[in-house]
N, C-alpha and C positions, 0 to 999 in steps of 0.2 A: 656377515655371510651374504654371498651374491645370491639376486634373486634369478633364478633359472626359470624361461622362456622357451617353450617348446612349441613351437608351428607341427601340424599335422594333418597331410596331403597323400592321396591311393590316388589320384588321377591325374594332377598337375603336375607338369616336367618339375625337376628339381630345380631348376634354375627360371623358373615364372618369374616374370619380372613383377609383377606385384608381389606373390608372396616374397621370392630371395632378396629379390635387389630393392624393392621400395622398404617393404613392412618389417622383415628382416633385419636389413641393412639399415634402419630406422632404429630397430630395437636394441642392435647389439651395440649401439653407442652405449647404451643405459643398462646393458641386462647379458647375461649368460643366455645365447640364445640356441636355440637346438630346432633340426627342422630334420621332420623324419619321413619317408619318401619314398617311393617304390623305385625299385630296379635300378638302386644307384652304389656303385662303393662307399664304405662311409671315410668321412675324411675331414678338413678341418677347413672352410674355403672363408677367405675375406673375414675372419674369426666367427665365424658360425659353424656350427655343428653340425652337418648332415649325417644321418645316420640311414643307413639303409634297409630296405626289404626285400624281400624275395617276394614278390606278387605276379600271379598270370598277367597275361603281357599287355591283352585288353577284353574288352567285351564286356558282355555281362558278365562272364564268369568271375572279372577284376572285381567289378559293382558290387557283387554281393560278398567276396573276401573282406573283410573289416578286421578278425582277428589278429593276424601277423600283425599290422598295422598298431590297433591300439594295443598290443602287448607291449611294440618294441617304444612308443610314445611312455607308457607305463612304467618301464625303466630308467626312462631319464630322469624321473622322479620329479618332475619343475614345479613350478608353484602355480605358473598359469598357462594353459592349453590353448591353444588358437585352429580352430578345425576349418579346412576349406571347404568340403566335396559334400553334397549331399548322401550320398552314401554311409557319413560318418555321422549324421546328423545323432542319430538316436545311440549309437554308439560311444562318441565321445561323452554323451550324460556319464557312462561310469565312472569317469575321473570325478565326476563332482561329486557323486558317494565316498571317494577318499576325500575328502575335503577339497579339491583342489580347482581352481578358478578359470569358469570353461566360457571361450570365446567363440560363435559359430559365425564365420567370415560369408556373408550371401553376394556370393560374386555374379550370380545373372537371374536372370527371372525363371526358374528352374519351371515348377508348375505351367505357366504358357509355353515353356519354350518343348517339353516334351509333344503340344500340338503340334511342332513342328518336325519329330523325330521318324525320318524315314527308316528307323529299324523298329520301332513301335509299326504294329498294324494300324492301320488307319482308324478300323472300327473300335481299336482300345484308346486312340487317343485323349478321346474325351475321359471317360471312367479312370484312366493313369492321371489325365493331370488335376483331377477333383479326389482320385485320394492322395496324390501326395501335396495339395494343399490341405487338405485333415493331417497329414501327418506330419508337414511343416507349424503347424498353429500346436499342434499338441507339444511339441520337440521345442522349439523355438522361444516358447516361454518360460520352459524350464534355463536355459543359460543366461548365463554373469551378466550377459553383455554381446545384441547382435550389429555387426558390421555389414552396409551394403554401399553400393556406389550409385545409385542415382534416385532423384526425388520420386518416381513412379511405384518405386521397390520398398521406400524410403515408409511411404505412408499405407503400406498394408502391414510391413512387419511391424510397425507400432504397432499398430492395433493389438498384437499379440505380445510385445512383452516392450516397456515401454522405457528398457536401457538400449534401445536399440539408434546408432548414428549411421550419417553419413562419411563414409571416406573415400574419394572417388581415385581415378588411376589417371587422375595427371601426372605429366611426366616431368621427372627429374630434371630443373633446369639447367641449361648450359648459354654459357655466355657465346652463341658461336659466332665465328667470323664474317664479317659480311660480304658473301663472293655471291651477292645473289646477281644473275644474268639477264634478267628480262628477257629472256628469249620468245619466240613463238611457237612455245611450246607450253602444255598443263602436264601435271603427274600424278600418279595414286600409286602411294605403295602402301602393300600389303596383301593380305588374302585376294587371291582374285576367285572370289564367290558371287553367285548371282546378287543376294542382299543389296550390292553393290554398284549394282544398274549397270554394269560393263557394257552391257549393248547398246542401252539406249543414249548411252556418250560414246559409243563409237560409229554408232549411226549418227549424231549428232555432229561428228568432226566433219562429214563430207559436205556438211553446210557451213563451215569455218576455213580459216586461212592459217590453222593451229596442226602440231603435232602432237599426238599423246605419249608419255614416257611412263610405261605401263613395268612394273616393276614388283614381282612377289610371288610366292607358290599358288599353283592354280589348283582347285577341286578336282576338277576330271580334263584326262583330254578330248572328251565330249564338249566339256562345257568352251576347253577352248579353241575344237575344230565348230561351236557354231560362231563364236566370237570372230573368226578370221572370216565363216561367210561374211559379215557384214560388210558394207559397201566403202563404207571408212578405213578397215584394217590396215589400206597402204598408209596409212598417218600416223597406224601405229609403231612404236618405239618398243618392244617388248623383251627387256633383259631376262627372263627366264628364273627364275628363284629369287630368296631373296638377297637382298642386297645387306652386306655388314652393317652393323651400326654404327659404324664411326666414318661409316661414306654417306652413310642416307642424309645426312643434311646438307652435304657438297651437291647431291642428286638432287633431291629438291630445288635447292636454290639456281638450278639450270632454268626453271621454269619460271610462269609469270603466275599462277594459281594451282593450287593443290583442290582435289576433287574429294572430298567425301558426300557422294550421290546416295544415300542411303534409300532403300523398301519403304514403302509407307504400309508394310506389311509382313515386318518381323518383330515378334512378342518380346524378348529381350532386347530391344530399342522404345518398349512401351509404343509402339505401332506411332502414329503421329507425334507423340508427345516425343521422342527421341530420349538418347540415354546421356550420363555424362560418365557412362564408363568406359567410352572409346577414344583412345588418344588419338586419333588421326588427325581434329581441328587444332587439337593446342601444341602437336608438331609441328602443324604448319604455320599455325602462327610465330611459335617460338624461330621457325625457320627466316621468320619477315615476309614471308609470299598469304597473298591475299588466298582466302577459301570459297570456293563452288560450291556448296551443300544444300541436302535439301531442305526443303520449304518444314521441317521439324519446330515444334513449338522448342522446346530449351534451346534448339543450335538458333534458333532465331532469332530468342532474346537476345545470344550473348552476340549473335553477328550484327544485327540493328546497333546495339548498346554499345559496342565496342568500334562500330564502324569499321570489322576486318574481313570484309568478303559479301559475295552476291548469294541468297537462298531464290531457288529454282523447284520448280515443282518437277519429282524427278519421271513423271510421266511423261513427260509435255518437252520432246525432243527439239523442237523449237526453243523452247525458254533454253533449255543447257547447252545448246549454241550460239544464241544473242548472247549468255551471261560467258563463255569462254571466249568469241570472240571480242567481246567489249574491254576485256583485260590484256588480252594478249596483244591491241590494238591501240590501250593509251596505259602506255609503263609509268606514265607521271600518276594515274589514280591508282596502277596497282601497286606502287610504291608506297605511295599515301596509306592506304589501307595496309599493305603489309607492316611499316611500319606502326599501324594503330592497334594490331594486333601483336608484334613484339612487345612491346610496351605493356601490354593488358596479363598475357601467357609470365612476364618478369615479375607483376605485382600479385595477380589473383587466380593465375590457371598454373600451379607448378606444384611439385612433391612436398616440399616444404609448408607449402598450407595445410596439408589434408594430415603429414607427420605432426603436427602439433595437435591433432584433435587425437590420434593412434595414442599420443603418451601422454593425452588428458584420461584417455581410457585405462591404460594400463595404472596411471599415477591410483585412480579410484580401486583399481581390483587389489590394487596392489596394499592400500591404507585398508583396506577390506580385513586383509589377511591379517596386519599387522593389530590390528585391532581383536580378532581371533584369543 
């Protein structure tokens, strides 16, 4: 008899490329897998099973529906549960009163990161994210088995229940073509949000001889009528949305360095210490183009260790223009480095490392049952 595998998600699009396409698509090699999902038809995609809900569309009103949700996970009847959203935290335990083996997926640092939630008032932030660390430690102990992606996250939720790994969200490797261009030009694609230091690299370019290929959905068009003030903006290159996924590494490889400038002052990056839940570096690497990033303890180790890119303090507008133009000005080191990080992204930053701990995990829930 197949063992059936249910994912279960009220806020992540149906198609997250962590849950569908990594964990999923991971699973369903070995397993009958089912992923159940707000606001989607149900159907049968890539041999996974989507099944759908009807749930409000967003808000809080989404956040506190859990019902619909774990009813329709409750029908598939599977052997083991995989919950994403905090919201489903204390909810998904039902299943494990049926006997059935519940996995809680801790995809960001929820607790600090609601000190940064401009729909929380300011004066509850603190009181919100101290009770839901009470109510994470309470919830969190009770499941099979917790999953998070990076070492900051890694070592509070042991504390609380001590089957708890890492699985981080490197990305799927591809062997891709090498049309990289050296051009005089850097790129970032993705969210264009402050986090992200857009200004102070684009203040930064009018002291270089580089162009920026600025590429992804922007937050507000506030945030990007103050980005065109800046003095740099004629350098910028700005496609407007984002870009497919089966262009973005022909896009990349236009360039001589790819930019991840991260805050040294957002809680889900673990503030200095940096996260390894963000694919932007081991895109780039995988791309062959050397990395701009900031001065972050983790992005540091692996950028020193692996010799793939320059870290910059991302205050310090001066340092992110000596470190862009130094690349964009000897293609023979940023070759070197890029190559040094293809090479690193092929053996130890890919999907395939982080799938063999996902179905060491499941192999254990799974002898669990059968021992039952």
């Amino acid at each position: 008899m197949a063992i059936k595998v249910c994912h279960v998600t009220s806020m992540h699009p149906v198609f997250d490329t962590r849950i569908f396409i990594k964990e999923c698509g991971s699973l369903q090699k070995k397993y009958e897998v089912y992923l159940v999902a707000s606001n989607v038809e149900n159907q049968i995609k890539d041999g996974i099973h989507i099944i759908g809900v009807s749930m409000p569309p967003h808000g809080i009103r989404k956040m506190l529906t859990t019902k619909p949700i774990i009813d329709a996970a409750m029908k598939v009847d599977a052997d083991v549960y995989h919950f994403h959203d905090p919201e489903l935290m204390k909810a998904g335990l039902s299943l494990k009163k049926h006997g059935k083996k519940v996995v809680f997926d801790y995809h960001e640092n929820y607790a600090e990161y609601l000190l940064t939630k401009e729909w929380v008032p300011r004066v509850l932030r603190k009181p919100f994210s101290k009770f839901f660390l009470f109510f994470e430690k309470r919830y969190l102990a009770k499941y099979d088995y917790v999953i998070t992606v990076t070492p900051h996250i890694l070592e509070r939720l042991l504390t609380y229940n001590k089957n708890t790994v890492q699985i981080t969200n490197y990305p799927i490797y591809q062997d891709i073509e090498d049309n990289r261009k050296w051009g005089k030009s850097v790129c970032f694609v993705g969210g264009i949000i402050p986090e992200w230091m857009h200004y102070n690299i684009i203040e930064a370019l009018s002291n270089t001889t580089a162009r920026y290929h600025l590429a992804g959905p922007v937050i507000s068009d506030s945030y990007l009528n103050k980005l065109k003030e800046s003095k740099g903006w004629s350098k910028v290159e700005y496609t407007g949305g984002r870009i497919s996924y089966d262009k973005v590494f022909n896009y990349i490889q236009e360039c001589s360095a790819g930019l991840a400038i991260s805050t040294y002052n957002d809680p889900n990056a673990g503030y200095k210490q940096g996260t390894l839940g963000v694919n932007k570096l081991f895109e780039y690497m995988m791309a062959g183009i050397p990395i701009i990033a900031s001065e972050l303890v983790l992005w540091k180790e692996i950028i020193d260790k692996y010799d793939c890119g320059i870290c910059v303090d991302p205050d310090d507008i001066n340092s992110i223009a000596t470190a862009i133009d130094y690349l964009v000005s000897n293609p023979e080191v940023a070759k070197i480095k890029g190559d040094n990080g293809r090479k690193a992204a092929a053996q130890y930053f890919n999907w395939s490392t982080q799938e063999s701990i996902l179905y060491d995990v499941y192999n254990k829930l799974i002898e669990s049952l059968i021992k039952k």
